[in-house]
MARLOKE-571290 format. One record per atom (N, C-alpha, C, O): residue in three letters; x, y, z. Coordinates in steps of 0.02 Angstrom, whole numbers, plus 50000, padded with zeros to 5 digits. Layout:
BEGIN
ALAXYZ;...
This chain:
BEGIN
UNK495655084954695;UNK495255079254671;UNK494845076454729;UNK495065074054781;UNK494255076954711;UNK493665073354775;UNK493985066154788;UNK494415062654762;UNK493605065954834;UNK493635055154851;UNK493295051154806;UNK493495045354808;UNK492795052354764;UNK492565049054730;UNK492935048554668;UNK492995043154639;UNK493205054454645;UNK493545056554590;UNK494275050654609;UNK494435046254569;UNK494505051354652;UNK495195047154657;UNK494925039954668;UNK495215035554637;UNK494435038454705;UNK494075030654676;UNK493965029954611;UNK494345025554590;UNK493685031854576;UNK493505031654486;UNK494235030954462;UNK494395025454439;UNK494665035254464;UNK495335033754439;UNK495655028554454;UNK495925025054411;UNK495675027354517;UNK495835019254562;UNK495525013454511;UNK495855009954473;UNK494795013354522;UNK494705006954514;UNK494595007054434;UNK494425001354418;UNK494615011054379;UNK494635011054310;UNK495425008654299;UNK495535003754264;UNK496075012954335;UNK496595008054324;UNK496514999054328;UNK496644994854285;UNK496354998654369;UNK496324992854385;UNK495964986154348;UNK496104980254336;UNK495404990954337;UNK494864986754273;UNK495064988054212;UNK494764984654171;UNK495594992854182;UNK495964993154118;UNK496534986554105;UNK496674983754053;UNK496854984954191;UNK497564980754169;UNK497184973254186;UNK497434968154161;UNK496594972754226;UNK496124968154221;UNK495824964654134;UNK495894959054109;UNK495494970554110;UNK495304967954059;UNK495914963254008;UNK495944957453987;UNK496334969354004;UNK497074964153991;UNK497394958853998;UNK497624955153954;UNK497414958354036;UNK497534950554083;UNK497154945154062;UNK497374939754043;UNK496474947254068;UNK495954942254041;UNK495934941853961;UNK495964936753926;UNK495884947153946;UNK496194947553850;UNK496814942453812;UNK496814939253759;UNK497334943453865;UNK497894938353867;UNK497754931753872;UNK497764928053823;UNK497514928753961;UNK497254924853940;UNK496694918753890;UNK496724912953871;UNK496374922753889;UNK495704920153845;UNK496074919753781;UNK495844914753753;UNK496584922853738;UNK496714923753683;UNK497014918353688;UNK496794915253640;UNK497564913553726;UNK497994909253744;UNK497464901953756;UNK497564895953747;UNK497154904153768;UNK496644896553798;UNK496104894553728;UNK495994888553721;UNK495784899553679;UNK495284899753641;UNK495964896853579;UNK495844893353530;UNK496334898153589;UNK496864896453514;UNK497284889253540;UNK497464884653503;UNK497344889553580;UNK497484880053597;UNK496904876653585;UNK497084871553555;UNK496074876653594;UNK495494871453556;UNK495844870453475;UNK496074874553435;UNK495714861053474;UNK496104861453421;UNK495374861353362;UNK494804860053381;UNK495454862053329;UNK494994863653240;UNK495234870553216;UNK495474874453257;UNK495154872253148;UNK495184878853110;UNK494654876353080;UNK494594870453063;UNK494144881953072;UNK493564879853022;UNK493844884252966;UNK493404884852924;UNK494304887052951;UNK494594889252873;UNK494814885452866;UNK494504881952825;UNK495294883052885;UNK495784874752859;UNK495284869652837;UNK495344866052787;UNK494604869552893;UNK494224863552859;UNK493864864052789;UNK493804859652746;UNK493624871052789;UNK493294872352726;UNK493744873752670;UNK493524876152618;UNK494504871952679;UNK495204874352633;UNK495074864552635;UNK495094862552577;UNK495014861352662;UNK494864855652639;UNK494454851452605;UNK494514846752566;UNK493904855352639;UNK493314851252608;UNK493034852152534;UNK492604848952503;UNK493414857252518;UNK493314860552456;UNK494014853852407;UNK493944850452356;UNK494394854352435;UNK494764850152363;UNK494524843352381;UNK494484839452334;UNK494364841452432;UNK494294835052434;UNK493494834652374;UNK493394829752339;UNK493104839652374;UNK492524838952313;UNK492854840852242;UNK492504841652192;UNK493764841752241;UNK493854840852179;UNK494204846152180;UNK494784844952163;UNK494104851852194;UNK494264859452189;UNK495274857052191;UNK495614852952221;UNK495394862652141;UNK496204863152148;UNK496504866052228;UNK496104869452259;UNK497124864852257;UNK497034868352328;UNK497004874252322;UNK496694877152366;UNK497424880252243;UNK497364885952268;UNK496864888152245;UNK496694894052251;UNK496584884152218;UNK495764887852186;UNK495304886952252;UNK494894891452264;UNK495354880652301;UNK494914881252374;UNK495284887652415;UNK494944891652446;UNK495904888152411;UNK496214893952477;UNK495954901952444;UNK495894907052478;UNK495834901252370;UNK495624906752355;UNK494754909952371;UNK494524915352388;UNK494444902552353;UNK493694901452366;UNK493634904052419;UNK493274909052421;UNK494024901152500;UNK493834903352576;UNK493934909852570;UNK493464913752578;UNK494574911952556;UNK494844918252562;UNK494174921752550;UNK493944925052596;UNK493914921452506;UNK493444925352451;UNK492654924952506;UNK492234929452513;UNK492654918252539;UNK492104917852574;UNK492004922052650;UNK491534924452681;UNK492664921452658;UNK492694922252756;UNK492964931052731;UNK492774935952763;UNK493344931552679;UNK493504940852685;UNK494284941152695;UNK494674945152668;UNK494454935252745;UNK495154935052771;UNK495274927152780;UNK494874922452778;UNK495964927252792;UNK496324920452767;UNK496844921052857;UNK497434922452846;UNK496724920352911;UNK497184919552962;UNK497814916852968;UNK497934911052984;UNK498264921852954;UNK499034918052956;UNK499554921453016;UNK499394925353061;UNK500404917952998;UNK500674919253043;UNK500994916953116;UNK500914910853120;UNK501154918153144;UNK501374914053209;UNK500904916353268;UNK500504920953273;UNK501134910753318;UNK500384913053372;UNK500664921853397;UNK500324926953408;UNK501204921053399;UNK501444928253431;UNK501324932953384;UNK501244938453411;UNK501284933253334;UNK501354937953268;UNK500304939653298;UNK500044944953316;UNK500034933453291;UNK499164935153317;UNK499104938753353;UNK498734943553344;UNK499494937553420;UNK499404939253504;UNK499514946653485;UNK499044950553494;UNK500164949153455;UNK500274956553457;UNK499754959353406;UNK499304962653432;UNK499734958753359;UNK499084960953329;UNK498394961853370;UNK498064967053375;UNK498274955253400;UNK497564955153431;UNK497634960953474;UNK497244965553462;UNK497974961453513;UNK497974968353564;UNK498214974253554;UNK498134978853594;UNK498644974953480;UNK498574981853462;UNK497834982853416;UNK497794988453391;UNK497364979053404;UNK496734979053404;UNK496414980253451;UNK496104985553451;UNK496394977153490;UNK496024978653564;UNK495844986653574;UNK495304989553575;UNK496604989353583;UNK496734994553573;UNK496335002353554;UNK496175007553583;UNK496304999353486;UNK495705001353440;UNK495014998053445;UNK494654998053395;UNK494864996153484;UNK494104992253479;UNK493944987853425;UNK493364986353411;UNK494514985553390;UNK494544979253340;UNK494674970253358;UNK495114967653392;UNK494324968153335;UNK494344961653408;UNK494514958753337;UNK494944954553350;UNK494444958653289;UNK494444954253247;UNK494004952353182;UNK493474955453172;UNK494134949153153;UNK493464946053093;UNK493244937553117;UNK493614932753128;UNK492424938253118;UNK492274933353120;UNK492144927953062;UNK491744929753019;UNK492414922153057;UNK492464916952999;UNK491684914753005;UNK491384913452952;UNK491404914253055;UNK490624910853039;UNK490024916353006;UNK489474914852985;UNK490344923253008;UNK489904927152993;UNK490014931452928;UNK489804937052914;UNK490564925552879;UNK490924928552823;UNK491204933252827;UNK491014937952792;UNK491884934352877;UNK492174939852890;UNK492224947052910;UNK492684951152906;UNK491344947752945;UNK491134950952977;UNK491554954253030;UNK491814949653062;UNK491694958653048;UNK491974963053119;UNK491534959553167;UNK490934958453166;UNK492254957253232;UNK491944952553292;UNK491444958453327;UNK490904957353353;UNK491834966253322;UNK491464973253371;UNK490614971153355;UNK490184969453396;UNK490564971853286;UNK489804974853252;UNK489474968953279;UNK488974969553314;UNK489804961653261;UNK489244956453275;UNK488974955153344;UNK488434952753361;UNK489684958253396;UNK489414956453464;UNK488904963253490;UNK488634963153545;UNK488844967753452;UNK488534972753462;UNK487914970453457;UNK487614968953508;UNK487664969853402;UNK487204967353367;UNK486744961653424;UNK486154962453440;UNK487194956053448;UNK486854951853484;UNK486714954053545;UNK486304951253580;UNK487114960353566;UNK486934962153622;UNK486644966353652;UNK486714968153711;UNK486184968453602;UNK485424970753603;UNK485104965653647;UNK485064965853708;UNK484784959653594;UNK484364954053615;UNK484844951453683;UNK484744945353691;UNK485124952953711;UNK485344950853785;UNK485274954653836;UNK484914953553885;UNK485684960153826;UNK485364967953865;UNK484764969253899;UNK484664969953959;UNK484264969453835;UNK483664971853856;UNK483134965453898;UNK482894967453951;UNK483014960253884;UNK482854952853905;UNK483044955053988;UNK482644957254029;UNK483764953953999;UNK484154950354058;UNK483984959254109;UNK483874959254170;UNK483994967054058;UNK483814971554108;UNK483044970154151;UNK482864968354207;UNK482774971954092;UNK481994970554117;UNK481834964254175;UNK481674965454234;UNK481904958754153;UNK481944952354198;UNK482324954154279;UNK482024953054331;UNK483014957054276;UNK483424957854334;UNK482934965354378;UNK482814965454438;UNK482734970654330;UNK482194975454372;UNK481724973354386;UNK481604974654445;UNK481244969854357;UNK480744966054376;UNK480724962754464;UNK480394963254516;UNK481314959254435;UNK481274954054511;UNK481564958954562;UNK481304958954618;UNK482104963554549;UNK482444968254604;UNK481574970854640;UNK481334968854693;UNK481254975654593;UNK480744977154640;UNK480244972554658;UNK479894975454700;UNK480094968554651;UNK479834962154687;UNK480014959854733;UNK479714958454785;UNK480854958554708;UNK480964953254781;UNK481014960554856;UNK480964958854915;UNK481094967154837;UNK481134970854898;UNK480514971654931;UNK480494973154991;UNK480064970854900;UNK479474973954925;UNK479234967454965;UNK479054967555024;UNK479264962354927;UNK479284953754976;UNK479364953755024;UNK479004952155070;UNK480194956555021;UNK480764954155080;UNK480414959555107;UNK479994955955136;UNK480254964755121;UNK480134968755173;UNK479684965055237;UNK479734963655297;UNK479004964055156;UNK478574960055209;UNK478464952955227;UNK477944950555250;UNK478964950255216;UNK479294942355240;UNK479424943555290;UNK479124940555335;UNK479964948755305;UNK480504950155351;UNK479984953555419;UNK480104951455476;UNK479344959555405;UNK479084959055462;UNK478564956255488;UNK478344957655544;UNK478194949655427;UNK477634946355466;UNK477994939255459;UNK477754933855442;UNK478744941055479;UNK479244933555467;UNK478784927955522;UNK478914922055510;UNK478374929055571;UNK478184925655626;UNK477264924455604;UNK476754924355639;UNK477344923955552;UNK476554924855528;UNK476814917755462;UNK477374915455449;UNK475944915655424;UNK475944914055400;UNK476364915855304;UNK476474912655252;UNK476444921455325;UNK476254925355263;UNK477114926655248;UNK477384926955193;UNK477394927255307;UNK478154929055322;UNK478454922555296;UNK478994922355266;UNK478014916355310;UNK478454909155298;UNK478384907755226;UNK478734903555198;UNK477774912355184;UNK477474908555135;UNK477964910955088;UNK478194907855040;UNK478144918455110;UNK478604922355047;UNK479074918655064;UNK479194915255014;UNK479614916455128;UNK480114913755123;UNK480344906555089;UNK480864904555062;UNK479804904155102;UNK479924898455045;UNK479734898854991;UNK479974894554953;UNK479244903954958;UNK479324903054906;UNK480284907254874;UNK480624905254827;UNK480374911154904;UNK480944912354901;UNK481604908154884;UNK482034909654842;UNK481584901954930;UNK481974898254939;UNK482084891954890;UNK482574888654875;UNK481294891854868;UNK481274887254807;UNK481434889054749;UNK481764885054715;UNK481324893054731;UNK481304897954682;UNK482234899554660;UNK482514899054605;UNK482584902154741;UNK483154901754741;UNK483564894854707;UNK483944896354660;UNK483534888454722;UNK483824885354723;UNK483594882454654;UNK483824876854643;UNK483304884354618;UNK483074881054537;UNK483644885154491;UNK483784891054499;UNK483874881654450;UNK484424883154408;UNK484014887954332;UNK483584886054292;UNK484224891954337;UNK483704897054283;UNK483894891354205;UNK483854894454152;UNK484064884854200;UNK483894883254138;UNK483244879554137;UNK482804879754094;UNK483274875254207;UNK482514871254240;UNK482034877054228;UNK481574876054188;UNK482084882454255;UNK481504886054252;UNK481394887654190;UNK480804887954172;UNK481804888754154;UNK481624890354058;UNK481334885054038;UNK480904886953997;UNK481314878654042;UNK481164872454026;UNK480514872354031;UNK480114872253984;UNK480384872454096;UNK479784872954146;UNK479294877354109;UNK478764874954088;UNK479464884454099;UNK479044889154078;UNK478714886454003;UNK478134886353984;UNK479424883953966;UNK479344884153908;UNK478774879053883;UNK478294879853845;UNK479064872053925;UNK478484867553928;UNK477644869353941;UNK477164865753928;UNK477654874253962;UNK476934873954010;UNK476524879353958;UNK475954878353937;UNK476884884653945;UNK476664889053905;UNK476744889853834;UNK476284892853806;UNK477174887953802;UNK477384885353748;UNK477024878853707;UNK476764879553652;UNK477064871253749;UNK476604866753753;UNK475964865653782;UNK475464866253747;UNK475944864653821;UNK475594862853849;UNK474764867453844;UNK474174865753834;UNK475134874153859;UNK474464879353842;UNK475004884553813;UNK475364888953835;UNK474854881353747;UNK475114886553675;UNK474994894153673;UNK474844896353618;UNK475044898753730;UNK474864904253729;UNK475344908853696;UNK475214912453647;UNK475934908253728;UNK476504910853708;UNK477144909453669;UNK477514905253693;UNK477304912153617;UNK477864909653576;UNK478434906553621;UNK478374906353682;UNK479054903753585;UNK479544900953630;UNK480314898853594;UNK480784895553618;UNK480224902253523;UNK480534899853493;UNK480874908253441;UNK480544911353400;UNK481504909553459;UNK481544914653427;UNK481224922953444;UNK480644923253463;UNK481634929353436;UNK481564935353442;UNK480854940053446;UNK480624944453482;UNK480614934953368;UNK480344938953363;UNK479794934553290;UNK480074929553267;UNK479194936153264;UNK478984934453209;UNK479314935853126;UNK479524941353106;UNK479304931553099;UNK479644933853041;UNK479104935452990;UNK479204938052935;UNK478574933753012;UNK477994938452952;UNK477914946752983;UNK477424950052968;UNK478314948653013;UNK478244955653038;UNK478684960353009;UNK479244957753017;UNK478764967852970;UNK479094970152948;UNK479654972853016;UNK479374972353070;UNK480134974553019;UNK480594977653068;UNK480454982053076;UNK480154982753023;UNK480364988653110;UNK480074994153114;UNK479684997053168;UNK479534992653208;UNK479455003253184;UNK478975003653238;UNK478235003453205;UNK477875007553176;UNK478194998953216;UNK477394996753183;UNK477184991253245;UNK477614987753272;UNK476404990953266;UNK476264989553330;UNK476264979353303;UNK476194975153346;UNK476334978053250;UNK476314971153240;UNK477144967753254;UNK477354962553281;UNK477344971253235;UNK478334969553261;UNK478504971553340;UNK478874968053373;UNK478224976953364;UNK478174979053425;UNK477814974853480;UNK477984973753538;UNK477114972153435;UNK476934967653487;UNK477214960453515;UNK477224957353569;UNK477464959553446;UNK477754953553426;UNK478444951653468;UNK478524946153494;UNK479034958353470;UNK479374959253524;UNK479154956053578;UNK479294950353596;UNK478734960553606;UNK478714960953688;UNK478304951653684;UNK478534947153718;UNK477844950853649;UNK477654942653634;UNK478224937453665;UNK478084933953713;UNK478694937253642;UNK479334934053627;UNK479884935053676;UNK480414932153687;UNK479594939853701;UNK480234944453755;UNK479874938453817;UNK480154933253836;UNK479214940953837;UNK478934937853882;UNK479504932453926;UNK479874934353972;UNK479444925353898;UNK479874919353937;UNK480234919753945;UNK480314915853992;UNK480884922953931;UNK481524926453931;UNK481604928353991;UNK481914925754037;UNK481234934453987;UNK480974939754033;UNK480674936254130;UNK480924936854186;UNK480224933654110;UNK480014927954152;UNK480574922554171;UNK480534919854227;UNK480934921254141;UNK481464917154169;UNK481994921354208;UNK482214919654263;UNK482144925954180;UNK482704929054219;UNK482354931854274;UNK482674929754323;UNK481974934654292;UNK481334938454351;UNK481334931754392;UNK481684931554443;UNK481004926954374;UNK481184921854428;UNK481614918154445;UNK481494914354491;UNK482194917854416;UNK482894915754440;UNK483264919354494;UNK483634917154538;UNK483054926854478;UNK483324931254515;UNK482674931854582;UNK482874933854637;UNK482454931354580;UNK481544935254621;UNK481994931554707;UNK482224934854753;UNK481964923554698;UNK482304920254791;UNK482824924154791;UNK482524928954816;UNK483364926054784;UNK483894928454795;UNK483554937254842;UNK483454939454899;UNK483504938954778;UNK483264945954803;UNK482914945954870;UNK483164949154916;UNK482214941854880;UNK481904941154946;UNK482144937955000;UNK481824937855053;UNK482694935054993;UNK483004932855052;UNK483514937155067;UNK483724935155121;UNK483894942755045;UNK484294944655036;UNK484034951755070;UNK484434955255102;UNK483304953955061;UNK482914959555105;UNK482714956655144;UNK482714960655191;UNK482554952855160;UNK482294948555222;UNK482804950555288;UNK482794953855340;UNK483224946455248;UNK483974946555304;UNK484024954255336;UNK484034955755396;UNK484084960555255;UNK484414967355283;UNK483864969955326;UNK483974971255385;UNK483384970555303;UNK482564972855349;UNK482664967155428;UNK482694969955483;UNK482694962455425;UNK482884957055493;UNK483174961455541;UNK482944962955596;UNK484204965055490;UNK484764967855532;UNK484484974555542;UNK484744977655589;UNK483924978155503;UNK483894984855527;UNK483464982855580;UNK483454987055626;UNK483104977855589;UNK482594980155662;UNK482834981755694;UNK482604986755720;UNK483364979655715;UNK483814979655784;UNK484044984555803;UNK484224984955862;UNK484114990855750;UNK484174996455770;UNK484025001455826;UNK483455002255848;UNK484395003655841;UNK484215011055902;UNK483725015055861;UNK483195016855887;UNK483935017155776;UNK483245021655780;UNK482645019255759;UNK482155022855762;UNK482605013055737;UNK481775009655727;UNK481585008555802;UNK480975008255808;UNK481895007955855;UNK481515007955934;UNK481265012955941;UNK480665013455952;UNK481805019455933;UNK481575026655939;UNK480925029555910;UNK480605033555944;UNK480735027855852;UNK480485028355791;UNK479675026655835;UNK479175029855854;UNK479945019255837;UNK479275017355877;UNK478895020755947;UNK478285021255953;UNK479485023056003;UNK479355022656072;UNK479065031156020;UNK478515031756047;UNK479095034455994;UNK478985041455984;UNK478245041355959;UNK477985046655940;UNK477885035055958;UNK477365034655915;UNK477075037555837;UNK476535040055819;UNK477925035155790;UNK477705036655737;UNK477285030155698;UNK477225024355719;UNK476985033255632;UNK476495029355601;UNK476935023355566;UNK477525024355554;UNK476565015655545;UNK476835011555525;UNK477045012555452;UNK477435008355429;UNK476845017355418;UNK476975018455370;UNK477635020155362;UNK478025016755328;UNK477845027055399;UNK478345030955409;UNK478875026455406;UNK479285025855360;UNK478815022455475;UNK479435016055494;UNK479425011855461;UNK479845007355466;UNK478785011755403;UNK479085003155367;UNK479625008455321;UNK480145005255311;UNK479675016255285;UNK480125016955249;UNK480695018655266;UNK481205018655233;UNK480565021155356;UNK481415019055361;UNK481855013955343;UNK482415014355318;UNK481445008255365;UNK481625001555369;UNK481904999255299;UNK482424996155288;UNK481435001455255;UNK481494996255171;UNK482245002955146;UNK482685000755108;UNK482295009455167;UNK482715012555148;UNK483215010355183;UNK483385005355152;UNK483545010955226;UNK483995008355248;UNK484235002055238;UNK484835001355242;UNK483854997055225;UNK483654989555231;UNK484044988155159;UNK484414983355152;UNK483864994155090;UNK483944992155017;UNK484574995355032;UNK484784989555030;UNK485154999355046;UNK485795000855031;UNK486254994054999;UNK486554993654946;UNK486204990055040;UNK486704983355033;UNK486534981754958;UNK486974981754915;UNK485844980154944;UNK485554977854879;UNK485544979254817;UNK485414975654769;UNK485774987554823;UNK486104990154765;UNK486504989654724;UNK486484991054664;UNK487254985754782;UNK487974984054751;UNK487684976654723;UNK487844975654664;UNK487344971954751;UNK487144967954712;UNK486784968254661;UNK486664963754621;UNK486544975254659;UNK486054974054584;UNK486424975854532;UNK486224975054474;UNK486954978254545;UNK487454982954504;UNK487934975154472;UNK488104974554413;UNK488074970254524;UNK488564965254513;UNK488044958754464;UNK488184954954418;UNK487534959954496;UNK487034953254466;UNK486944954254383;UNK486904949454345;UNK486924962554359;UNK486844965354285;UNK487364961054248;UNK487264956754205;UNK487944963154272;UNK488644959954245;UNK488624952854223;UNK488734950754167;UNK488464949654274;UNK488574944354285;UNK487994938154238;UNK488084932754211;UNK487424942454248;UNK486964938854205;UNK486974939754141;UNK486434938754114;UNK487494941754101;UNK487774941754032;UNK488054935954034;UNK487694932453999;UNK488324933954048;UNK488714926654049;UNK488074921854073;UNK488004916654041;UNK487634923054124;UNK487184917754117;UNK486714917254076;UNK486254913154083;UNK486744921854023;UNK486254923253979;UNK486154915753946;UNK485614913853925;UNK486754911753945;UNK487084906353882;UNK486454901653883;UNK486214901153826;UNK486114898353928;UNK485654896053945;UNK485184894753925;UNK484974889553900;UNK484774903053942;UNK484064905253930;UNK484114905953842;UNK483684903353806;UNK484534908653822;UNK484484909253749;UNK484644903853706;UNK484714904453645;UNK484714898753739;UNK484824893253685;UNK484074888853701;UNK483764886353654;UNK483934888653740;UNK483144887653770;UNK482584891753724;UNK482034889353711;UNK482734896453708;UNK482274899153695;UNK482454903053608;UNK482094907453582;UNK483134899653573;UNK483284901353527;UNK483394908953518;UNK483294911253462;UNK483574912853568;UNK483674921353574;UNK484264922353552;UNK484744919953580;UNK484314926453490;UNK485004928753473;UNK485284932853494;UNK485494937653463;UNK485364931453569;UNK485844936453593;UNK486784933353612;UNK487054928853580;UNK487084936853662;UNK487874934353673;UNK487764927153690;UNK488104922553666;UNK487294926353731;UNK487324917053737;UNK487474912653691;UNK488014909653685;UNK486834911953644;UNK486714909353591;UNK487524909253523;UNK487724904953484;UNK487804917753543;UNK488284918853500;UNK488794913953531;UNK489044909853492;UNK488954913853593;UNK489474911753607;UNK489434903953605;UNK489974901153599;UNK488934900453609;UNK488944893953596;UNK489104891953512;UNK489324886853487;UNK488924897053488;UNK488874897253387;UNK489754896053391;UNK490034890853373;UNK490074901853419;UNK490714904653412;UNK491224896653411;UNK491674894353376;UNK490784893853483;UNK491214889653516;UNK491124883453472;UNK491694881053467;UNK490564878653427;UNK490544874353386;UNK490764874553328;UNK490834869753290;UNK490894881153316;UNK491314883953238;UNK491914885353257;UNK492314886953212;UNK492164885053331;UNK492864885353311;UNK493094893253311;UNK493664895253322;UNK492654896153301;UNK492744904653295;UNK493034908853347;UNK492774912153393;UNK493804907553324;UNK494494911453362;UNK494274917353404;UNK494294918453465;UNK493994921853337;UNK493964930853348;UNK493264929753395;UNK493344930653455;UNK492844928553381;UNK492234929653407;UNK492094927353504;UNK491914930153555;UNK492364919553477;UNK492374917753561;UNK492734922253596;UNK492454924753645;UNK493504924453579;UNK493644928453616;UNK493334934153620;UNK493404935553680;UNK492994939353592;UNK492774942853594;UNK492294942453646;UNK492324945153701;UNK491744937753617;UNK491254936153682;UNK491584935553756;UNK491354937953808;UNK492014932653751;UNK492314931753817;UNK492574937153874;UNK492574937253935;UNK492814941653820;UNK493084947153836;UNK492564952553868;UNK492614956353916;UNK491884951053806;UNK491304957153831;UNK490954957853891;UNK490694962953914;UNK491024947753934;UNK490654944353948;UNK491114949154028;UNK490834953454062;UNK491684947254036;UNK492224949754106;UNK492374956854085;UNK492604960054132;UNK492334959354044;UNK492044967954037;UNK491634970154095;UNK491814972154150;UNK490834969154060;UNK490504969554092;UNK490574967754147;UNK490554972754183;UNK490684961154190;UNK490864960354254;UNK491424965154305;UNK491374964854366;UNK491844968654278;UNK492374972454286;UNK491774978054296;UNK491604979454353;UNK491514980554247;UNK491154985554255;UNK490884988654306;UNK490934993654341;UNK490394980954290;UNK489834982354350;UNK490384981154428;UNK490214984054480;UNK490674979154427;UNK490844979754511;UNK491304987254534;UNK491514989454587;UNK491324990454440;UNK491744998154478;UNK491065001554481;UNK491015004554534;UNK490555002154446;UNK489775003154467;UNK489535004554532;UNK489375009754562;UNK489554996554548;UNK489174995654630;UNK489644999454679;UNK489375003654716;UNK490484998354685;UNK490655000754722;UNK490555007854730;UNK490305009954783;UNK490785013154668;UNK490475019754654;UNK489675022654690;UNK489455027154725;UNK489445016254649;UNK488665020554678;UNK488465018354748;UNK487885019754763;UNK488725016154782;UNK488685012354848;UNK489005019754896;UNK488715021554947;UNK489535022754875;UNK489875026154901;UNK489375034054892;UNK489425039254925;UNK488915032254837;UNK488505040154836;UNK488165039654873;UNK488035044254913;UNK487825032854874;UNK487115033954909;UNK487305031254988;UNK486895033155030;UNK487655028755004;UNK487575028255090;UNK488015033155117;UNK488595032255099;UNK487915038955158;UNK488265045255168;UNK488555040055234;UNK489025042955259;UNK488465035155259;UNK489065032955300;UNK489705030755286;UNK490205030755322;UNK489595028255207;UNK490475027255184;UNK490585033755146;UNK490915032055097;UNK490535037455145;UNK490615042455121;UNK490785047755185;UNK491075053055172;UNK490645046555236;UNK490805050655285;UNK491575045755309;UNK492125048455307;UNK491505040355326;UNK491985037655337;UNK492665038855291;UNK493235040455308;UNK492485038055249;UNK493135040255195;UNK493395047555202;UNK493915050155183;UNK492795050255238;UNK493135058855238;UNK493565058955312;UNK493985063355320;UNK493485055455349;UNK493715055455430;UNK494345051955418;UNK494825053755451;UNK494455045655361;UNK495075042555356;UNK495565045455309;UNK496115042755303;UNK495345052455265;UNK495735056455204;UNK496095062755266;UNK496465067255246;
């Protein structure tokens, strides 16, 4: 078995009894919030008159399922579900499978938060490169602060911001929702355009939430490669500036990778934000739905998809970190 092969096994154990753990918990914490929205609608129904078993029959009939049992009798169920990739039925979505619905939303999150997070990745490198070598120039200070400002704005300010300006102010761009609803679903260029229409601020919000991070973050690695023995070499040999700026940005981007790999993860959970800003039905939006309805199966679910992914992405970065820099990869062969 290679070294990479016994890393993959390593850290998938680990993110299997991980996900668990967090499955456990979250299942324990989401079922102590006190409300049942079946109990309430098992109420609200006789209190308009209804007999009780004619309301427990009504919900039953509405939600698909009727939640009973002891919390332990749930707990073992829920995770011999798990198991099976069964998280549950959701009560807000008339008894819908928690799998299909979080699937479903996590389209409209996915694609938004990818695009936005590639966007700014190649932006902020190409910045940081040249921040980092006309750092003593006007031009070096101009990217760094805009960097820095940019950094320190909370990506809901900036949704606000956008939304206000472009939305109001100069009505160019939609701001409200996926997509048009006079558009058929389909690949037809009026739903297609309509998409990417709609995608836009989303898109734009996550690209500049992320954009300071990224450029300060190449700034810094391009900064630590100058210092190098072979960018002196490079130079005293009279190679072209071209040549050495790609040593530089290659070497410079290794570090930036494991972060782009961890930032994917992670901006699922900050999705919650931008999509309630901007009415996007993706996991955000779901999980705030989940959380005002009370919705057992679903919040956990979300919760679960949300430190998934985070689990993921960090067996990801470490993996692909280990392909592409042949120095930990050599190192690991000198310490096997």
């Amino acid at each position: 078995m290679t070294i990479i092969a016994r890393r993959l096994v390593g850290h998938l154990a680990r993110g299997i009894v991980m996900i668990l753990v967090v499955a456990t918990i979250s299942f324990f914490i989401v079922r102590s919030i006190p409300g049942d929205p079946v109990a309430a609608n098992v109420q609200k129904l006789i209190e308009q008159g209804m007999a009780p078993q004619a309301a427990e029959q009504a919900t039953r009939v509405l939600y698909g399922f009727q939640p009973s049992g002891s919390l332990w009798h749930q707990y073992t169920d829920y995770m011999l579900g798990l198991l099976h990739f069964n998280l549950g039925q959701s009560v807000t979505h008339a008894g819908a499978p928690v799998t299909g619905v979080l699937l479903e939303a996590a389209k409209w999150t996915v694609l938004p938060v990818l695009a936005g997070t590639v966007l700014s990745f190649l932006v902020g490198i190409v910045m940081g490169v040249y921040a980092a070598i006309r750092r003593n120039g006007k031009l070096g200070d101009l990217l760094a602060i805009s960097g820095s400002l940019l950094h320190g704005v909370p990506q809901y300010v900036l949704g606000l911001l956008l939304s206000a300006i472009f939305a109001t102010l100069i009505p160019i761009l939609p701001a409200d929702g996926p997509v048009d609803i006079l558009f058929d679903p389909g690949f037809n260029a009026g739903y297609l355009g309509s998409l990417v229409q709609h995608a836009v601020l989303p898109v734009a919000t996550y690209a500049l939430a992320a954009y300071g991070g990224w450029i300060l973050a190449m700034k810094s690695s391009v900064v630590t490669v100058l210092g190098d023995d072979f960018i002196l070499a490079a130079e005293l040999r009279g190679m072209k500036r071209s040549i050495i700026f790609r040593y530089i940005a290659r070497n410079a981007i290794l570090p930036l990778f494991t972060i782009l790999a961890l930032s994917l993860g992670l901006l699922l959970g900050g999705a919650v934000f931008i999509e309630r800003i901007f009415n996007y039905p993706g996991l955000g939006l779901l999980l705030i739905e989940s959380i005002t309805m009370r919705d057992y199966a679903l919040m956990g679910g979300a919760f679960l998809l949300i430190t998934a992914s985070i689990i993921v992405a960090n067996i990801v970065a470490d993996l692909f970190y280990s392909v592409i820099d042949p120095r930990v990869r050599s190192g690991e062969e000198v310490s096997a």
